[in-house]
C-alpha positions as CSV (number, residue, x, y, z in Angstrom):
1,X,83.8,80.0,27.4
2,X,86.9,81.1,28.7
3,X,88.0,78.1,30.4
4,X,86.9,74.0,31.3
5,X,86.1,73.4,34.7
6,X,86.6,69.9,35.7
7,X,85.5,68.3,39.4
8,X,86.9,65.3,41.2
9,X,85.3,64.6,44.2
10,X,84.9,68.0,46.4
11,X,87.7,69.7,44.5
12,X,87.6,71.9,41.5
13,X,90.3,72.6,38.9
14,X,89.9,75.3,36.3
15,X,92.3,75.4,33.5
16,X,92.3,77.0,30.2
17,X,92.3,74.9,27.0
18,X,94.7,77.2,25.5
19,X,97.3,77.4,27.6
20,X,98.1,73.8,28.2
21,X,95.6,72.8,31.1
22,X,97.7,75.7,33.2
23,X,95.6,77.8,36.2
24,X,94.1,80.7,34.7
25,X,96.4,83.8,35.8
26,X,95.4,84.5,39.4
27,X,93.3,81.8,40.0
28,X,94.1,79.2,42.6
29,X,93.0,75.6,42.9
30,X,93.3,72.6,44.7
31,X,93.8,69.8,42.3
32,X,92.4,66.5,42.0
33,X,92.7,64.4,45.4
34,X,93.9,62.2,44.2
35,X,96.8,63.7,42.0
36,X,95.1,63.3,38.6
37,X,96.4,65.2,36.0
38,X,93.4,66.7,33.9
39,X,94.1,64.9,30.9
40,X,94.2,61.8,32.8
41,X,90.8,62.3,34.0
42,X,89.5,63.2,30.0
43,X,90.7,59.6,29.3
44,X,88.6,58.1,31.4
45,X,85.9,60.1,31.0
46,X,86.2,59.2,27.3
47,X,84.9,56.1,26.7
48,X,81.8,56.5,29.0
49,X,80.8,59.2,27.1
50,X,81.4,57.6,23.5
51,X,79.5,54.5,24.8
52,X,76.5,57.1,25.8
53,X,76.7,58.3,22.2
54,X,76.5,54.8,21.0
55,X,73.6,54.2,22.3
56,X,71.5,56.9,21.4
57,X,72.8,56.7,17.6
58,X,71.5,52.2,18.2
59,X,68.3,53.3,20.2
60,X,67.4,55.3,16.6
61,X,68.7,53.1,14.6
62,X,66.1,50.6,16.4
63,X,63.8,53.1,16.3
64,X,63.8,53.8,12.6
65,X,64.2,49.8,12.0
66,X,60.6,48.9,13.9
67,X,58.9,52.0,11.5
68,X,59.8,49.6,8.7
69,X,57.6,46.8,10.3
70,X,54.5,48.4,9.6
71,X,51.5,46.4,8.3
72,X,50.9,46.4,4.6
73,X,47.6,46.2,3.0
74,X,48.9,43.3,0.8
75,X,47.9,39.9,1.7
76,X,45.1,41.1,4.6
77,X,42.4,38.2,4.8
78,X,44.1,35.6,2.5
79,X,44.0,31.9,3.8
80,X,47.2,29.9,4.1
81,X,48.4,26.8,4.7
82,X,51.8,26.4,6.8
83,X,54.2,24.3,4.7
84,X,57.0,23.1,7.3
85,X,56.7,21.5,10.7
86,X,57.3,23.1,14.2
87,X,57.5,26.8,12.2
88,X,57.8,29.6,14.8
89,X,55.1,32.2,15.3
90,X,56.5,35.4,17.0
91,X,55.2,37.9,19.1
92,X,57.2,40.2,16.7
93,X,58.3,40.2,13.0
94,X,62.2,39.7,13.7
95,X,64.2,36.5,14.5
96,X,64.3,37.6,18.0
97,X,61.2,38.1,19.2
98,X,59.8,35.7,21.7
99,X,58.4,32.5,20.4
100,X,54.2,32.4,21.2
101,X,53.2,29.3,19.6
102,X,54.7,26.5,17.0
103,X,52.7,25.3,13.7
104,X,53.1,22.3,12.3
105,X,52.8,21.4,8.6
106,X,49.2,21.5,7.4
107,X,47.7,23.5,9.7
108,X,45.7,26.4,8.3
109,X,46.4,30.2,9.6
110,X,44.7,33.5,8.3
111,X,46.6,35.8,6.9
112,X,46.2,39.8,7.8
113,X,49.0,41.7,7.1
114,X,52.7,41.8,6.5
115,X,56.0,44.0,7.1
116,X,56.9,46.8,5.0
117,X,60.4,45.1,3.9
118,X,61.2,41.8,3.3
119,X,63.8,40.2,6.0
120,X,66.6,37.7,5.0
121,X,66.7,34.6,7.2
122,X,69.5,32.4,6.4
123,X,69.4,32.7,2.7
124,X,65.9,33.1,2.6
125,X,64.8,36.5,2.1
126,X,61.0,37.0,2.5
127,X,58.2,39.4,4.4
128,X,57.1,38.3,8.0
129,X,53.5,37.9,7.9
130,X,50.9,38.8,10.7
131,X,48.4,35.4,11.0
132,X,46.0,34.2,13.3
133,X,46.5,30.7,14.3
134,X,44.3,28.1,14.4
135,X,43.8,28.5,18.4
136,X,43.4,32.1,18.1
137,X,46.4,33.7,18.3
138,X,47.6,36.5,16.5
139,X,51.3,36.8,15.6
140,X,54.3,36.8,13.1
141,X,55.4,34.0,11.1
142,X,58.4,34.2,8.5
143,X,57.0,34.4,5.1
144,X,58.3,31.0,3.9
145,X,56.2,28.8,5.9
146,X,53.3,29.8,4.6
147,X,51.6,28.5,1.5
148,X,49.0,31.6,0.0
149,X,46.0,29.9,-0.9
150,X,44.5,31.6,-4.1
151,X,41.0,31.4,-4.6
152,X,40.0,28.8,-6.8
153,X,43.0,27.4,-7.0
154,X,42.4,23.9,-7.4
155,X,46.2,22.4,-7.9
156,X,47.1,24.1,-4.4
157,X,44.0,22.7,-2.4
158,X,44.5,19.6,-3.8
159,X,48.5,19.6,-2.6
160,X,47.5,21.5,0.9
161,X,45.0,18.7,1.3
162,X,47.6,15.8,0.7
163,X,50.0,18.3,2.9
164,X,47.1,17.8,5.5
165,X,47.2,13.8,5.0
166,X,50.4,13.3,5.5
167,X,50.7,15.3,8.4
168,X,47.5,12.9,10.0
169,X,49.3,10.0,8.7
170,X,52.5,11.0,10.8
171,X,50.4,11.4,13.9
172,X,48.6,8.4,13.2
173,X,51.5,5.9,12.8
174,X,52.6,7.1,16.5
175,X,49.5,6.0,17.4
176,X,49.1,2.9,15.6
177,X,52.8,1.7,17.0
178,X,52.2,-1.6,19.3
179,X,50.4,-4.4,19.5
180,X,47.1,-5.3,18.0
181,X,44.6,-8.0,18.4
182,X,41.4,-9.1,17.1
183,X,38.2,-9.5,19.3
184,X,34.3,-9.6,18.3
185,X,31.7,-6.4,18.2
186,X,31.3,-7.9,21.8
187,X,34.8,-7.4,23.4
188,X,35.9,-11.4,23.1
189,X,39.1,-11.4,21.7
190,X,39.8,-13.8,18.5
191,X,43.2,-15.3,17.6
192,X,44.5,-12.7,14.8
193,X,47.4,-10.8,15.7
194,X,48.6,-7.7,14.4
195,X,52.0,-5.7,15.2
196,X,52.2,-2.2,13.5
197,X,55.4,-0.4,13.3
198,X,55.3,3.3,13.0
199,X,57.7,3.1,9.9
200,X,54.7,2.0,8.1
201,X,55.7,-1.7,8.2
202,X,53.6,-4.6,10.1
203,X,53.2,-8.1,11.0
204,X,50.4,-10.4,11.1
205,X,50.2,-13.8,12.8
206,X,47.5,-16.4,13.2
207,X,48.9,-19.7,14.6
208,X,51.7,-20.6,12.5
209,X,50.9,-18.2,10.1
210,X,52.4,-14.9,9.4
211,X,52.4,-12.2,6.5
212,X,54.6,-9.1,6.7
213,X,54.2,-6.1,4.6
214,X,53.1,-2.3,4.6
215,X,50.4,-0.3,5.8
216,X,48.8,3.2,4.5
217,X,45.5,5.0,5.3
218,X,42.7,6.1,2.5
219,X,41.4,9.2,3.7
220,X,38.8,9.5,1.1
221,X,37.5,5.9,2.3
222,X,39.1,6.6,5.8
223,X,40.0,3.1,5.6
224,X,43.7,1.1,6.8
225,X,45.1,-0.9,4.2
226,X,47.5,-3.9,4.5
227,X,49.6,-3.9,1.2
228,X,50.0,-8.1,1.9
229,X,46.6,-8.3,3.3
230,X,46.4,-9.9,7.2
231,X,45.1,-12.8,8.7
232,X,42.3,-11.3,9.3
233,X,41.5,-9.2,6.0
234,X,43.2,-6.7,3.7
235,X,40.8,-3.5,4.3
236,X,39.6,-2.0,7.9
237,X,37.1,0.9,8.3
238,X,39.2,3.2,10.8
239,X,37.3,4.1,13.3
240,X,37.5,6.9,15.9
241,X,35.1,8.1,18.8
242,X,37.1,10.1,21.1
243,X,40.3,8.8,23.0
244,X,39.5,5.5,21.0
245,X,41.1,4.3,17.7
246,X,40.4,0.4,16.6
247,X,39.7,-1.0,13.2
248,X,36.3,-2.6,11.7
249,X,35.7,-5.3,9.3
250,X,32.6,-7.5,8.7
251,X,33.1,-11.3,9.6
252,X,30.2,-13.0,8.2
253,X,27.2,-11.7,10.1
254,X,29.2,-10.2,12.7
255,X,31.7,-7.3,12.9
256,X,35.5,-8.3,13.4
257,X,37.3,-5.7,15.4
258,X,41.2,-5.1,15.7
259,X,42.2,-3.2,19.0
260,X,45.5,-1.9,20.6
261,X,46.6,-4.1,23.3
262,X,50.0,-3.0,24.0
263,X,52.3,-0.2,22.9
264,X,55.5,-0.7,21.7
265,X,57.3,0.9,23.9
266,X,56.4,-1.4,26.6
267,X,57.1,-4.3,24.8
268,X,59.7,-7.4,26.1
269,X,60.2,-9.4,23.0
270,X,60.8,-12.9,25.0
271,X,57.9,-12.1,27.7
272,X,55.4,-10.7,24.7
273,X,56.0,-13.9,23.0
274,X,55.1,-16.0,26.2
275,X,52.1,-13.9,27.1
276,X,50.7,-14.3,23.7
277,X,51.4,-18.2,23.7
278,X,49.2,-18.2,27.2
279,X,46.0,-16.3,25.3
280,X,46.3,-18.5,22.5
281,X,46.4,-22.1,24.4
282,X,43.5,-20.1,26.6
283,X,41.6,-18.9,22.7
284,X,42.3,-22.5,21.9
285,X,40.4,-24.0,25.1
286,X,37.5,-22.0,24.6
């Protein structure tokens, strides 16, 4: 090319690069409007069009970086069990990718794929896998929540299953937090008290009488034991139909039953302790 031609606004200015941004002999031009020397105009030009470059070289960098997230055939089908509570499940396999759902410790996903390269999270450097979640979804989790389940591998059923447990337990002892009292299979409420703590500690009165100690929950026997025993017994069949959670023990030739009254987070100390004077003087004139 003989020359650059350079417009500003409705004026054009031809000049040639090697004679110092002078006219080209015998050419005549306006100038800029505005008096802006050519070289003034370059410089701002400059940066827009190094940012343009920028771009493009990012947009292929991006490009080349989602290739890498391909689906491997390793790991397609496998059964695991997620190992930390409220782990993130992506709609992508990077850190930030929209959140879809949360997992919680125990819960059991499937396993179909995983990224081509590991990713390093933190200091944790591991493959995002593809899983389906237990209500369906299918998404990306980072590879360190999840616990491969190997087939016949007794050790780690036998540790997903206590992961399981404890995970119950935890929901359970919210639950469990409040008041508790005993009644009959009928619905006529006894004079055993019981206040469970969701710290796995309790109390357990009877007229003067109180014993203080922990609980825990069998889940072979499904069962709620009382490490000091209570007023009322030591062992309770834990019982669940629906919405419902209360305790069962047999009394004799009836069925003792301890139900939530209260929960703890409606409890006044001074007017709990008067309300459960009034039912015992009323259990008393019975």
């Amino acid at each position: 090319m003989r020359g650059i031609i350079l417009i500003a606004g409705h004026n054009m200015k031809i000049f040639n690069a090697r004679h110092n941004d002078r006219p080209l002999s015998g050419e005549r031009y306006s100038g800029c409007a505005n008096g802006t020397s050519a070289r003034n105009v370059f410089n701002l030009l400059a940066p827009f069009a190094l940012l343009s470059f920028s771009l493009i070289l990012f947009s292929s960098c991006e490009s080349a970086k989602e290739e890498k997230t391909v689906l491997s055939e390793s790991n397609v089908n496998e059964t695991g069990y997620i190992m930390n509570d409220n782990s993130a499940v992506r709609f992508e396999p990077h850190l930030f990718s929209a959140r879809v759902d949360n997992l919680n410790k125990g819960d059991k996903v499937t396993v179909i794929g995983r990224s081509a390269e590991k990713s390093k999270i933190a200091k944790v450097e591991d493959y995002w896998l593809r899983v389906i979640t237990p209500s369906g979804i299918t998404a990306w989790t980072f590879g360190s929540n999840v616990k491969l389940m190997k087939e016949g591998d007794d050790a780690t059923q036998k540790e997903l299953d206590r992961l399981a447990n404890e995970r119950k337990a935890d929901q359970l002892a919210k639950t469990f937090k409040g008041v508790w009292w005993s009644t009959t299979a009928s619905g006529t409420f006894t004079s055993h008290k019981l206040t469970i703590y969701e710290d796995r500690k309790y109390k357990s009165e009877r007229g003067g009488q109180k014993i203080e100690g922990e609980w825990s929950i069998d889940f072979d026997k499904n069962a709620v034991l009382f490490s000091n025993g209570t007023t009322a017994g030591k062992e309770f069949a834990l019982i669940e139909r629906g919405q419902d959670i209360f305790f069962e023990a047999a009394s004799g030739n009836d069925k003792m039953r301890i139900i939530k009254t209260k929960d703890m987070t409606d409890l006044d100390e001074e007017k709990q302790k008067k309300e459960d004077e009034e039912l015992l003087l009323q259990l008393q004139n019975q």
